[in-house]
N, C-alpha and C positions, 0 to 999 in steps of 0.2 A: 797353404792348402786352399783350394781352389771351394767358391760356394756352393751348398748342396743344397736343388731345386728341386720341391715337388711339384709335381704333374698332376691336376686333377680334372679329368675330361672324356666326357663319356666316347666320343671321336675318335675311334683305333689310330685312323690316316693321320689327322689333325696330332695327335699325341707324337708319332714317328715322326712329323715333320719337325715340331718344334722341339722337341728331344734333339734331332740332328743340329738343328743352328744351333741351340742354346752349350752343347759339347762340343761346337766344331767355336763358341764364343768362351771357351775354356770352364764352360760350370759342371759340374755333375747330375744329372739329374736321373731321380725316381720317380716313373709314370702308374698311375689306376687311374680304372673308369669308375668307378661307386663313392662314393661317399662313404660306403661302412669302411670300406677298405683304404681310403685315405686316411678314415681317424683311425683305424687298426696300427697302419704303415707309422704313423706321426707319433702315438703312442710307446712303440717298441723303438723307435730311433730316437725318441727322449731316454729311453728305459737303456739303454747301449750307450747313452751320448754321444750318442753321431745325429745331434740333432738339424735340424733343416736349417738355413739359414732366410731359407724364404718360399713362401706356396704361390703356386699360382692355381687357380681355382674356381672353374665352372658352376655358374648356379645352378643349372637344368640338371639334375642328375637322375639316374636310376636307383630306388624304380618306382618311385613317384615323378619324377621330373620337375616336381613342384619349387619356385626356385626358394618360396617360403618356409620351406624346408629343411633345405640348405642354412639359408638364412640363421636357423636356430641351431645349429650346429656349428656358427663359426667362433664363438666364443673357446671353444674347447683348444683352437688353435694359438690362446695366449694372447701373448705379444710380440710372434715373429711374423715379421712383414706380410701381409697378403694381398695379392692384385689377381682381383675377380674379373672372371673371362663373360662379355656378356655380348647377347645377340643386339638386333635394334630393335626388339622388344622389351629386350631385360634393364632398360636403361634407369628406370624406377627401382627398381630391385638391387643394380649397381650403389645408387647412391645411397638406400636405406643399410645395404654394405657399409660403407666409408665410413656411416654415421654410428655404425657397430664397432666398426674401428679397422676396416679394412683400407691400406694405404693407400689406393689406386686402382681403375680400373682402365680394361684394354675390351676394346669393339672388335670383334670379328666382323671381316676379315682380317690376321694377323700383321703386320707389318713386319718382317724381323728385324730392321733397323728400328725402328722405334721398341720392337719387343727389349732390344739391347740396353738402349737408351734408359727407358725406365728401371728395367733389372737392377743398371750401374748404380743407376742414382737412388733406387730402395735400398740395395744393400749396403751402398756408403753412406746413407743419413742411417740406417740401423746399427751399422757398426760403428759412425759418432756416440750413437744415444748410449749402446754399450758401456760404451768408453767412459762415456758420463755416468751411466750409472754404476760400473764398475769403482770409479772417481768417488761419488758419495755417498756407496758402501763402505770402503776404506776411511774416509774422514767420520762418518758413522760411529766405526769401530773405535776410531783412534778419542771420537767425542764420549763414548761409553766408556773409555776406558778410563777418560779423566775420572778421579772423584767428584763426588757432588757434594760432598761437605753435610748429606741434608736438606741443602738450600736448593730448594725445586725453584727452576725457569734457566732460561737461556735471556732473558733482560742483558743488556750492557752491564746494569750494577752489578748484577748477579757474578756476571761470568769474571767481573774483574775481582771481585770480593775472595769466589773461589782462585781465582788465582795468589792474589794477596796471602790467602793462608797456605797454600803451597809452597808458598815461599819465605815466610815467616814462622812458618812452625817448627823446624828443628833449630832456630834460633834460640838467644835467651834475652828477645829486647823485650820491653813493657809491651801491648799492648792496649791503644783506647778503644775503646768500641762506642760510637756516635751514633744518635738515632731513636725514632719514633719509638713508641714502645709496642710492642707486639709484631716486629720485625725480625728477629734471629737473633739475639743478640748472643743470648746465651748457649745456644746454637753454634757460632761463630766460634764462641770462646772455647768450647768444649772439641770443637773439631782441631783447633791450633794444638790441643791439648793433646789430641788424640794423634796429632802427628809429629809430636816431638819426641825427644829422650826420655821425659817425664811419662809417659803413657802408660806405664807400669806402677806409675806411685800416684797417691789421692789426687783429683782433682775437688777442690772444695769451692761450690757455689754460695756468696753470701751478700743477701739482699739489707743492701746497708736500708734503706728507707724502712722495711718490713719489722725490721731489730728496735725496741724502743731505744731512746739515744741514753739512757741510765742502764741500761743491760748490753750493749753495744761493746765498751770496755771488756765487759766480764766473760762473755762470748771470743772476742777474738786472743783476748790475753791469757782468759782463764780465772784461778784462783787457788788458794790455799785454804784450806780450813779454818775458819776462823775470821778469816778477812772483812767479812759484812757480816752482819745479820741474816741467819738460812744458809751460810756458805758451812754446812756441817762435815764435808772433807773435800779434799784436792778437787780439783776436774779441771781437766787438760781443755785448750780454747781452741779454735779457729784454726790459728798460725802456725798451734804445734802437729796440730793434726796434718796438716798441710805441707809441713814438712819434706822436703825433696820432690812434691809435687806442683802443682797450680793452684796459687786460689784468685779467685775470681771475686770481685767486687762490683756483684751491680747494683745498678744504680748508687753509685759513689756521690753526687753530685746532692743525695738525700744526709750525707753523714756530716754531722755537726763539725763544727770549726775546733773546739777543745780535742777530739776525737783523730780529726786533723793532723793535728800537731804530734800528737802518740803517731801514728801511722807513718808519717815522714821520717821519723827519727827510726822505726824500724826499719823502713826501708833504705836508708842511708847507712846504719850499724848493720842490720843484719844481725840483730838482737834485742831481748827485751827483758821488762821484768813480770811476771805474772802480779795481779792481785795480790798484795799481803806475805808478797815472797821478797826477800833480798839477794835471789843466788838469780845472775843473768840467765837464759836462755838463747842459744843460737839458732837461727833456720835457714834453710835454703828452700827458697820458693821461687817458681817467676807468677809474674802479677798482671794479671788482666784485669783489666776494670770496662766501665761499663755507664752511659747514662743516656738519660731522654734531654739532659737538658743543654743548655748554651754552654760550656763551661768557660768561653774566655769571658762571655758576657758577667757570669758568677765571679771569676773573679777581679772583672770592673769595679763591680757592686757591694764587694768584699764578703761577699757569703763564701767563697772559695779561696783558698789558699791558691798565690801564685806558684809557690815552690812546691807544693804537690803536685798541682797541674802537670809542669815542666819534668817532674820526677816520672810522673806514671802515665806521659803520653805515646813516649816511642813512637809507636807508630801505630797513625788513626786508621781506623777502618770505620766507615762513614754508610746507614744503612739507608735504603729509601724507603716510605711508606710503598704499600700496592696500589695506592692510585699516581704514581709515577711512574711504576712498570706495571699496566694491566694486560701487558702479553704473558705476563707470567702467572696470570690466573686460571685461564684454560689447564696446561699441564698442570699446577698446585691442585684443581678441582679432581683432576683425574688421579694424584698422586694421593690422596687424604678419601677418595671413596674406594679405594685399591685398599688402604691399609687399613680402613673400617673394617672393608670386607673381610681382611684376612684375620683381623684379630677379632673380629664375631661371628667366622665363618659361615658368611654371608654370602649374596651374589646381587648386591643390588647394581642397579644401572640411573645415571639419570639423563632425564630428559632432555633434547638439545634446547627448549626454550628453557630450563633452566640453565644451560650454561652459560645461555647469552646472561639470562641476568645475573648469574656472579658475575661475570664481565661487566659489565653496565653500572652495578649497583658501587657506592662508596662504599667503602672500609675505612670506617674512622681509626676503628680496633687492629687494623691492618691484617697478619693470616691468622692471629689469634682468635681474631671476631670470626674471618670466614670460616675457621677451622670449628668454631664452635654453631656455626649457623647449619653446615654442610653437616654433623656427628649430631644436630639435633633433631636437622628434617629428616637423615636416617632414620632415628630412633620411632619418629611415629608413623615412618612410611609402615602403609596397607600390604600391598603391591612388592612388587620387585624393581619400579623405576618410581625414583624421585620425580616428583612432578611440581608445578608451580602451587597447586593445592597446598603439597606441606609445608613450602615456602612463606604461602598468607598466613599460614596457621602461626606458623613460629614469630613471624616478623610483626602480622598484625596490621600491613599495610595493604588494603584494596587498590591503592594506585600502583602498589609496584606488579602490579598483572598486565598493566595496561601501557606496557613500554612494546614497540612496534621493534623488530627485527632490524631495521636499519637504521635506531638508534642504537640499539646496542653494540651494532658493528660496528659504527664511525668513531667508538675510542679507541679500535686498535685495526695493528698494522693488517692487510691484507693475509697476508701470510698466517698470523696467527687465527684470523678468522678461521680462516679454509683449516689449517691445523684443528682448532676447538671443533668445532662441526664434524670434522670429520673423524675423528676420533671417537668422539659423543655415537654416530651412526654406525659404525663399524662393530663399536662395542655392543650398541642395543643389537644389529643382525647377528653377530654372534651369538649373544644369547639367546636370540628367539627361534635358531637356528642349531639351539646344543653346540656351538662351537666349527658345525660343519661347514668347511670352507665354501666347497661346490656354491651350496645352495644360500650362503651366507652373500658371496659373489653377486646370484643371479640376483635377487634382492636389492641390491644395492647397484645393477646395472653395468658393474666392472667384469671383467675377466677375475677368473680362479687367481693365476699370477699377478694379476696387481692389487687381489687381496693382500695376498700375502706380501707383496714388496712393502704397502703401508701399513700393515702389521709390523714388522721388520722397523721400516723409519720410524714408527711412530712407539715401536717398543709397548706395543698391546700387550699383555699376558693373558 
């Protein structure tokens, strides 16, 4: 199908002529003299989709003439190519065009071999960009389609992590979970969980450090009545409750070496004996574990059993702190004031110099700390946007006010800059704009449509 040009030019003669080269050059085209009536024309051929593929378009128009005029009505025409008709006075006006984002301009008098020339070559770089962005819309989709496990960012670690449990989880091999503490761990564990056979039966999380090492036994084993002092009837442990599903052991690398030794031998039989009982017990579980610390270094040092190690390593999933992926702070920022909001049916926004300094700032506590930092400046924001204010208040640091914009950017990749910033910006124009696209747009100096395309990529709600 051949491309379809509109005509806008106040010139009856001028319009017939190049009407005839531009049909006798195989295009289509739709000719007006006004301005109202080109964005009428433009409006109802989006609303049909027999949209234009490309406008050409006179500044002087009726019936002001004023080309500044014009000027402010060219945003309305999107993102389909436009090459502005201009006298050799309107050459200034041309360019404040291009800089709005019109692709080209042509001098009268017309040339048609160059009128050609240009056409060609607008409509074949806009029908590349199509293509491209046609291109990644489609990987977009097919990227939202993945699961996210939870685990917000697009990092290397991230992406391989999520993958790793897509493909370990309807398994039944051990998994280790490695890694700083306040990184996902448990998170991890529960998403392997949640995509296996097992997802229907307990998943049982259990913080070996947090269990004193004298109640640790009695917890995961259980007991009989009678068995200690205060043990005044039965009660079922850990292992059996967990039965046909998951239990999780984190932080393992905290559980005593006597403790040890009982664990290994369950998980070799695949039975036990409760406290003060003689009659075995069976379970079927699978076993994820869990630690912050070294564990072949542990067991160098003999604080750790080698044969448990080897027992309940399977296969390691190894986490990073966020200060070795701080491109995954930006979306984590946006992903954790989304769920504030929703779950205190809020509408807060923050600031973009706040989100350079999450970006910026360490995280010893990794997203448990930011997560606690982000849900506290909440809590005492005034206002509707997080601002550096609540940030000193919470933290306590008057120097961390005083970090410049292009330190905060040079931790992270370009990409993620432009990402975080614009996100941050899109989000406060929408709200101070009730959500309305139009005027959210002019605000922000983009066309209506590439509001919405970075809505769309960047998955705003």
């Amino acid at each position: 199908m051949s491309a379809r040009i509109l005509l806008v030019d106040d010139e009856v003669a001028f319009c017939e002529l190049t009407e005839l080269w531009l049909q006798q050059a195989g295009y289509q085209v739709v000719t007006c003299f006004t301005l109202t009536d080109a964005l009428e024309i433009f409006e109802q051929a989006k609303s049909s989709r027999q949209e234009f593929d490309l406008i050409i378009h006179d500044l002087a128009l009726p019936p002001s003439f004023h080309p500044e005029d014009t000027l402010n009505q060219l945003h309305h025409y999107n993102d389909v190519p436009l090459l502005v008709l201009t006298g050799h006075n309107d050459r200034k006006f041309a360019i404040k065009a291009i800089k709005q984002g019109a692709w080209d301009f042509i001098s009268k008098p017309v040339d048609p071999e160059l009128l050609t020339i240009i056409i060609g070559r607008a409509l074949e770089k806009y029908s590349l960009l199509k293509q491209i962005s046609q291109l990644e819309n489609q990987l977009e989709e097919k990227l939202n389609d993945l699961p996210t496990f939870g685990l917000i960012g697009n990092s290397p670690s991230i992406q391989n992590t999520r993958e790793l449990i897509q493909r370990i989880s309807a398994t039944e091999v051990p998994v280790f979970i490695q890694g700083p503490s306040g990184t996902g761990k448990e998170i991890i564990a529960n998403a392997i969980h949640q995509g296996s056979d097992r997802k229907q039966q307990p998943f049982i999380s259990v913080h070996c450090g947090a269990i004193p090492a004298d109640l640790l036994e009695s917890e995961l084993f259980g007991y009989k009545k009678g068995a200690f002092t205060g043990a005044e009837k039965d009660r079922k442990g850990l292992l059996s409750t967990a039965d046909g599903g998951t239990l999780f052991l984190d932080e393992i690398g905290e559980m005593p070496l006597t403790m040890q030794v009982k664990l290994l031998r369950v998980l070799q039989e695949g039975n036990y004996y409760p406290l003060g009982s003689r009659e075995l017990e069976s379970i079927d579980i699978r076993l994820l574990s869990a630690t912050n610390r070294n564990i072949p270094v542990e067991v160098k040092n003999g604080s750790f059993r080698e044969d448990l190690y080897y027992r309940i390593k399977g296969l390691t999933i190894t986490t990073t702190s966020l200060g070795e992926r701080k491109e995954d702070i930006p979306p984590l920022v946006n992903y954790l004031i989304d769920s504030y909001n929703t779950k205190h049916q809020a509408q807060l926004n923050i600031h973009p110099d706040v989100c350079l300094w999450f970006s910026n700032t360490q995280w010893p506590g990794n997203v448990r700390e930011l997560k606690n930092t982000l849900e506290s400046a909440a809590a005492i924001c005034l206002n509707d946007e997080i601002s550096l204010q609540e940030i000193q208040l919470i933290r306590g640091e008057n120097t961390s006010l005083n970090f410049s914009r292009e330190a905060a950017f040079s931790n992270l990749p370009l990409e993620e800059q432009v990402r975080g910033l614009e996100i941050s910006l899109i989000k406060n124009a929408l709200n101070k704009n009730k959500d309305n696209k139009t005027h959210s747009a002019q605000a922000l100096g983009i066309t209506r449509q590439g509001l919405i395309n970075k809505i769309k990529r960047y998955q705003i709600e």
